[in-house]
Backbone as CSV, one residue per row, in Angstrom:
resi,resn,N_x,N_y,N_z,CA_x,CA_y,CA_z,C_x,C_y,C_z
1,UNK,65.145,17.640,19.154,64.744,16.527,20.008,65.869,16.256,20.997
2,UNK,65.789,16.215,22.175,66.568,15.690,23.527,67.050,14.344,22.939
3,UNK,68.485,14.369,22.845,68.729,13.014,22.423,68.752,12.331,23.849
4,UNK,68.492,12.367,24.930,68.116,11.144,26.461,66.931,10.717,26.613
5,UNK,66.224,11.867,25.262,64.885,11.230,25.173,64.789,9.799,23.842
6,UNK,65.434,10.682,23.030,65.900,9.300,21.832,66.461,7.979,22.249
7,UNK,67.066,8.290,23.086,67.985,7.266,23.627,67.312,6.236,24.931
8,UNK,66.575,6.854,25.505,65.195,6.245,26.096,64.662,5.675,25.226
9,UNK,64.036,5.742,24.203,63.205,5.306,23.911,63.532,4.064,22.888
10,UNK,64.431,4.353,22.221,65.616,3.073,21.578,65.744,2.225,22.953
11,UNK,66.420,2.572,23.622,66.446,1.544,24.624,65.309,0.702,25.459
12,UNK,64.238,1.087,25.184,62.875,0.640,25.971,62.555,-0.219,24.920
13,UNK,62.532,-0.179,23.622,62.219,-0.778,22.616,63.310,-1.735,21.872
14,UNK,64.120,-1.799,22.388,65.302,-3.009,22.415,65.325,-3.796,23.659
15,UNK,64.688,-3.180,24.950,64.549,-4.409,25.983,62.865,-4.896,25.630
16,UNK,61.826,-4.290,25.047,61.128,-5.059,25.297,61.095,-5.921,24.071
17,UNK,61.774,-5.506,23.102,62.057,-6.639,22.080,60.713,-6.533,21.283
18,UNK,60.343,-5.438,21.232,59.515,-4.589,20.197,59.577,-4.658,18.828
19,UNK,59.314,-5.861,17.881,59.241,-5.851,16.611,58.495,-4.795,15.542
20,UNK,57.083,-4.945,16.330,55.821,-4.310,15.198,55.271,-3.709,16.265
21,UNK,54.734,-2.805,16.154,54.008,-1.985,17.449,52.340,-2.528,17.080
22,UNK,51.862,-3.516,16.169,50.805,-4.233,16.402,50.772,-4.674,17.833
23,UNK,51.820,-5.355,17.981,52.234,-5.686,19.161,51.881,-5.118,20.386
24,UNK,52.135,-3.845,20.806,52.610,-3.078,21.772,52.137,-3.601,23.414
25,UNK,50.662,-3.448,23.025,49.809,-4.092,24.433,50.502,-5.244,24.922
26,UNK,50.053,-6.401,24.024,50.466,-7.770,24.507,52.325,-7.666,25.028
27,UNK,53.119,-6.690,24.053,54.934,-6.885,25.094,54.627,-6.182,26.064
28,UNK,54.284,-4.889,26.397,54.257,-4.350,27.679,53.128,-5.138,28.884
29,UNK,52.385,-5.914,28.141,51.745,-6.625,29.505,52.897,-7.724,29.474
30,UNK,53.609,-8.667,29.337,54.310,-9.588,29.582,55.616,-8.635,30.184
31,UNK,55.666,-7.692,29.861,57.027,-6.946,30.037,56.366,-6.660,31.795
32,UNK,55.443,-7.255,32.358,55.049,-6.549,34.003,54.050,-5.714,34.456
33,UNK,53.817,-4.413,33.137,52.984,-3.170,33.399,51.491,-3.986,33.089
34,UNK,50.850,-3.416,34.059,49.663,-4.058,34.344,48.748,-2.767,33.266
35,UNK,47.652,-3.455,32.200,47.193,-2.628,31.742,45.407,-2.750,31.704
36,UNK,44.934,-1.588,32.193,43.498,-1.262,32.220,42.607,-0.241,31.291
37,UNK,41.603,-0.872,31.186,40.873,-0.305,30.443,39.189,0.424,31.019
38,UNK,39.263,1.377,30.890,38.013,2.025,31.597,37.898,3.505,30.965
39,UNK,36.134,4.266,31.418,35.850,5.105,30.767,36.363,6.712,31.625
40,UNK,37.237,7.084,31.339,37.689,7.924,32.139,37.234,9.480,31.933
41,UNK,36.571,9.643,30.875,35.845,11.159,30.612,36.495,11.997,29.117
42,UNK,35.940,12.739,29.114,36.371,13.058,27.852,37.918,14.012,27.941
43,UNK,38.360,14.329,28.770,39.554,14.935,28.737,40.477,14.216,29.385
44,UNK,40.300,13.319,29.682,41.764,12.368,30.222,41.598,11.133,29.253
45,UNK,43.060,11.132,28.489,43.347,9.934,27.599,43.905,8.625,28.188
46,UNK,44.311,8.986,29.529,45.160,7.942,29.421,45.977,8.034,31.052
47,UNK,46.480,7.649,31.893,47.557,7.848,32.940,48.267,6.499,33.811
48,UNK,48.959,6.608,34.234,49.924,6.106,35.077,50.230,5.848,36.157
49,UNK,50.569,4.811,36.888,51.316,5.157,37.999,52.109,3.415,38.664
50,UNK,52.704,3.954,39.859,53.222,3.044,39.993,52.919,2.173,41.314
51,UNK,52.207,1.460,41.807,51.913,0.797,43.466,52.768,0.641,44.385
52,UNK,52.357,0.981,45.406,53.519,0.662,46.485,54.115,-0.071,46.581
53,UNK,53.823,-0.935,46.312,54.648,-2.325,45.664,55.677,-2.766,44.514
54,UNK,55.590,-1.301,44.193,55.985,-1.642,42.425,55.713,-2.063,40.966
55,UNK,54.288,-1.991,41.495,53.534,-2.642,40.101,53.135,-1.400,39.279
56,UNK,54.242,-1.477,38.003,53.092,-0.320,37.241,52.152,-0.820,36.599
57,UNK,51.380,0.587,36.169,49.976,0.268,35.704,49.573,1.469,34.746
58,UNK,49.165,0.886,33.514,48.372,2.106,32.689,47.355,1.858,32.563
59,UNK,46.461,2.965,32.805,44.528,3.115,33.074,44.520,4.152,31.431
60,UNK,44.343,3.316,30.245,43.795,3.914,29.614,42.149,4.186,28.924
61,UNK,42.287,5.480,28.814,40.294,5.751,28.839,40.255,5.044,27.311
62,UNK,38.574,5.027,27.312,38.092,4.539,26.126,37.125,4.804,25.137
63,UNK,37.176,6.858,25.412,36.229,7.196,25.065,36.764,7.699,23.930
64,UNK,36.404,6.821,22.397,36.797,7.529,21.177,38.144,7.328,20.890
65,UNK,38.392,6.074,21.511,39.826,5.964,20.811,39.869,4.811,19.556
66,UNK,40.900,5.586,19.140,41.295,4.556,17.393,41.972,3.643,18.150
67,UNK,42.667,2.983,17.148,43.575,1.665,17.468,45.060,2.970,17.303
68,UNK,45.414,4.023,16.685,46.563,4.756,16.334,46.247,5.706,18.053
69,UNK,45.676,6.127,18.039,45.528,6.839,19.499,45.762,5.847,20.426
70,UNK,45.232,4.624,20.523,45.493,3.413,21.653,46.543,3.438,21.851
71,UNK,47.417,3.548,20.843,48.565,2.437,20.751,50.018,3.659,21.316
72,UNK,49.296,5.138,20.922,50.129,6.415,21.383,49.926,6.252,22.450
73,UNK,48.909,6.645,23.192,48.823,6.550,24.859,49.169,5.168,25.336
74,UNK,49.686,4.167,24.701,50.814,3.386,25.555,51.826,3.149,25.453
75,UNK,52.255,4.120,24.312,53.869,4.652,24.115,53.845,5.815,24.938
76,UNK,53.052,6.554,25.422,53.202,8.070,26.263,53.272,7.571,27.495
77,UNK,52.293,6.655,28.138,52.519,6.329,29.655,53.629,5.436,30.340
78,UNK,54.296,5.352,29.336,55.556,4.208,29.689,56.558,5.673,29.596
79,UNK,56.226,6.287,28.813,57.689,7.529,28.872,57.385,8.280,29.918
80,UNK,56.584,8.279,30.894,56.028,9.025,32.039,56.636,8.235,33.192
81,UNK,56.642,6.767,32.870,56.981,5.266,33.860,58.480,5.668,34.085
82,UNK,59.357,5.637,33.028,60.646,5.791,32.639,60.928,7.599,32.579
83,UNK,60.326,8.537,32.606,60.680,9.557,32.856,60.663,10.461,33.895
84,UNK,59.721,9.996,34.451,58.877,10.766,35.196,58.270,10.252,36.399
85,UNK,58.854,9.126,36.733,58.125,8.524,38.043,58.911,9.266,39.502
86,UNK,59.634,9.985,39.520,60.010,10.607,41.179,59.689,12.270,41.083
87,UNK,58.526,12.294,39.746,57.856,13.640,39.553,56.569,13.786,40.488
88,UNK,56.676,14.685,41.317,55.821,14.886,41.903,54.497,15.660,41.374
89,UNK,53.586,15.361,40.447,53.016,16.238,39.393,51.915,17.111,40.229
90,UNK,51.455,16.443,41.437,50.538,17.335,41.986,51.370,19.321,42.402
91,UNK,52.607,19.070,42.519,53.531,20.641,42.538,53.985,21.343,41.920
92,UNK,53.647,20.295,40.463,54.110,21.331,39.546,53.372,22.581,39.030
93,UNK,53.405,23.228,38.266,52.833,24.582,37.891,51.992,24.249,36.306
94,UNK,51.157,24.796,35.332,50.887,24.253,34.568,51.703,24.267,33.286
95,UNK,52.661,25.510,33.079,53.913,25.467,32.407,54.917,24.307,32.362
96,UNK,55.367,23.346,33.618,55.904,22.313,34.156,55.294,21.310,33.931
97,UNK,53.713,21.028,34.165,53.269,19.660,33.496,53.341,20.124,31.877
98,UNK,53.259,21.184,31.420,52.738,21.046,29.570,54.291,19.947,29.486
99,UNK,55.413,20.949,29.739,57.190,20.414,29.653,57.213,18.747,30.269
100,UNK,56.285,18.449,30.845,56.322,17.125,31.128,55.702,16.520,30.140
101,UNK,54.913,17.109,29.530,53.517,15.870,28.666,54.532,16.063,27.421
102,UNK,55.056,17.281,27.303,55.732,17.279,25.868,57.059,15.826,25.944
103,UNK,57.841,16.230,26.756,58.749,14.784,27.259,57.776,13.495,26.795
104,UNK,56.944,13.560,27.148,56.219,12.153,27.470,55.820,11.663,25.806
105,UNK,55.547,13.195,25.129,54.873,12.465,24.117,56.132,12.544,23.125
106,UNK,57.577,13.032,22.953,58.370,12.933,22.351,59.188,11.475,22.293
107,UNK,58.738,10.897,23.627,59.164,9.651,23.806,58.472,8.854,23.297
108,UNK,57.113,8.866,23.065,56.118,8.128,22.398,56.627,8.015,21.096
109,UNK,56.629,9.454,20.075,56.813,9.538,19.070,58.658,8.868,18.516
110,UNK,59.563,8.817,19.257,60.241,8.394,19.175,60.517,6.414,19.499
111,UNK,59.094,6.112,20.093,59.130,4.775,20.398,58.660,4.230,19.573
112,UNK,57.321,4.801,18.858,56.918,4.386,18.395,57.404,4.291,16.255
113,UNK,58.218,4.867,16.306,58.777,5.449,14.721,59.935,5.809,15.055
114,UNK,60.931,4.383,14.849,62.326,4.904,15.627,63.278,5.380,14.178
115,UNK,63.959,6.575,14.514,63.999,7.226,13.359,64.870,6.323,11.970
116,UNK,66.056,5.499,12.380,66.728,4.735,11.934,66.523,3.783,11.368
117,UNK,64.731,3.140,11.691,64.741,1.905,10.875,63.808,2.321,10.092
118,UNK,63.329,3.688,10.065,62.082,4.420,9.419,62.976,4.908,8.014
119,UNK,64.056,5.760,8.271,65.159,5.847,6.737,64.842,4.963,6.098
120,UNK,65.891,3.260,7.218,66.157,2.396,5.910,64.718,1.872,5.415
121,UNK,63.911,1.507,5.645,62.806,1.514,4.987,62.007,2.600,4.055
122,UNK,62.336,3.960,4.643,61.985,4.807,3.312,62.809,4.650,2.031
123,UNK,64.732,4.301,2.565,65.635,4.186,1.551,64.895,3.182,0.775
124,UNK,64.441,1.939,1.050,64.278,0.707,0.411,62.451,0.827,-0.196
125,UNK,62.132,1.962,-0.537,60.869,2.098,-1.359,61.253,2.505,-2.830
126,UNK,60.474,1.528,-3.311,61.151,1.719,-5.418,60.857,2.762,-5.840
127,UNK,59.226,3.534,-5.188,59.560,5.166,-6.083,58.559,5.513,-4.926
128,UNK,59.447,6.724,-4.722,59.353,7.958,-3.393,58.219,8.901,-3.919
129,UNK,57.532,8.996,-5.117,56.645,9.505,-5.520,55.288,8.906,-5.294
130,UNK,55.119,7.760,-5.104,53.632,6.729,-5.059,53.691,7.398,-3.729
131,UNK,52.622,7.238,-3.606,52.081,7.021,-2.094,51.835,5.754,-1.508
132,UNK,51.040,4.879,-2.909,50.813,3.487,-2.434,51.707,3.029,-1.927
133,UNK,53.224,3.006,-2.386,54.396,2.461,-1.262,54.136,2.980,0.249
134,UNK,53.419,3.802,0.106,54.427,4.374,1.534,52.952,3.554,2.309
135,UNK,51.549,3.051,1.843,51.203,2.540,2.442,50.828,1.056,2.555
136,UNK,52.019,0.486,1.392,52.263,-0.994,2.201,53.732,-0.952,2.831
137,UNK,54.479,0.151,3.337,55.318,0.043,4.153,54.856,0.433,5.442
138,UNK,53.720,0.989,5.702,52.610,1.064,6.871,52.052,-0.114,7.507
139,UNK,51.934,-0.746,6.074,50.884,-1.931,6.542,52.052,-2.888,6.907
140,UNK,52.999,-3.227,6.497,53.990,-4.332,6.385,54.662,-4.175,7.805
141,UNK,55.276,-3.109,8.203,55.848,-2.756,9.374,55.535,-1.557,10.194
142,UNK,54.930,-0.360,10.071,54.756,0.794,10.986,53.554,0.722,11.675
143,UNK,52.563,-0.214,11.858,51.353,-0.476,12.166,50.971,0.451,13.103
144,UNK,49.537,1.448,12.860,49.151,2.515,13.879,49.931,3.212,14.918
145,UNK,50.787,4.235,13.735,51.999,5.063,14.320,51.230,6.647,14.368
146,UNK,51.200,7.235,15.797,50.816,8.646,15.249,52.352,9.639,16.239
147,UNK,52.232,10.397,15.099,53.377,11.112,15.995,52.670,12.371,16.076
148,UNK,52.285,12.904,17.739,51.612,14.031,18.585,52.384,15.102,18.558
């Protein structure tokens, strides 16, 4: 893993003051990014951009999404906001966008399951054999985490 991608994404999630990713929608709309909802087709999840003005905005589709897919495609379009906004994607090649979406979604997966507080909470489960722990430490704090 690119640690500038780790380090992005710790840092996006310490300014927006990101407790529970139940959360996520409601901090990134107060955090400015304007967020939409519409049916965008079956092969586009989700995208970005930013207004001439400066207003970002995520247009995520709504065809068949979970609440764990929701909540990825608005950890992915913010790592696109913060990674990738002086990318010109219409020039790139399709080798160059995959290397972009992979960025995008490593940042997700790192925003969303930051590796450090994921330990001490595995450290602090009474037996590493149940499973049932591991899913009231889901329910208690990791709320609809998918890592892509």
């Amino acid at each position: 893993m690119d640690q500038r991608i780790t380090r992005t994404a710790d840092l996006a999630r310490k300014f927006l003051k990101l407790r529970h990713n139940k959360d996520l929608i409601y901090t990134l709309e107060i955090s400015g990014i304007y967020i939409v909802e519409k049916t965008l087709g079956p092969e586009i999840d989700a995208y970005s951009t930013i207004t001439d003005d400066g207003r970002p905005f995520i247009i995520l589709g709504t065809i068949n999404k979970s609440a764990v897919r929701k909540n990825f495609d608005l950890a992915h379009e913010p790592g696109h906001l913060l990674l990738h906004t002086a990318v010109d994607m219409e020039t790139r090649t399709k080798s160059e966008h995959r290397q972009i979406e992979q960025r995008a979604n490593q940042l997700a997966a790192v925003f969303l399951l930051p590796e450090e507080e994921f330990k001490r909470d595995l450290a602090e489960l009474p037996r590493h054999s149940n499973p049932d722990y591991y899913i009231d430490m889901q329910a208690s704090h990791w709320h609809t985490v998918l890592i892509n």
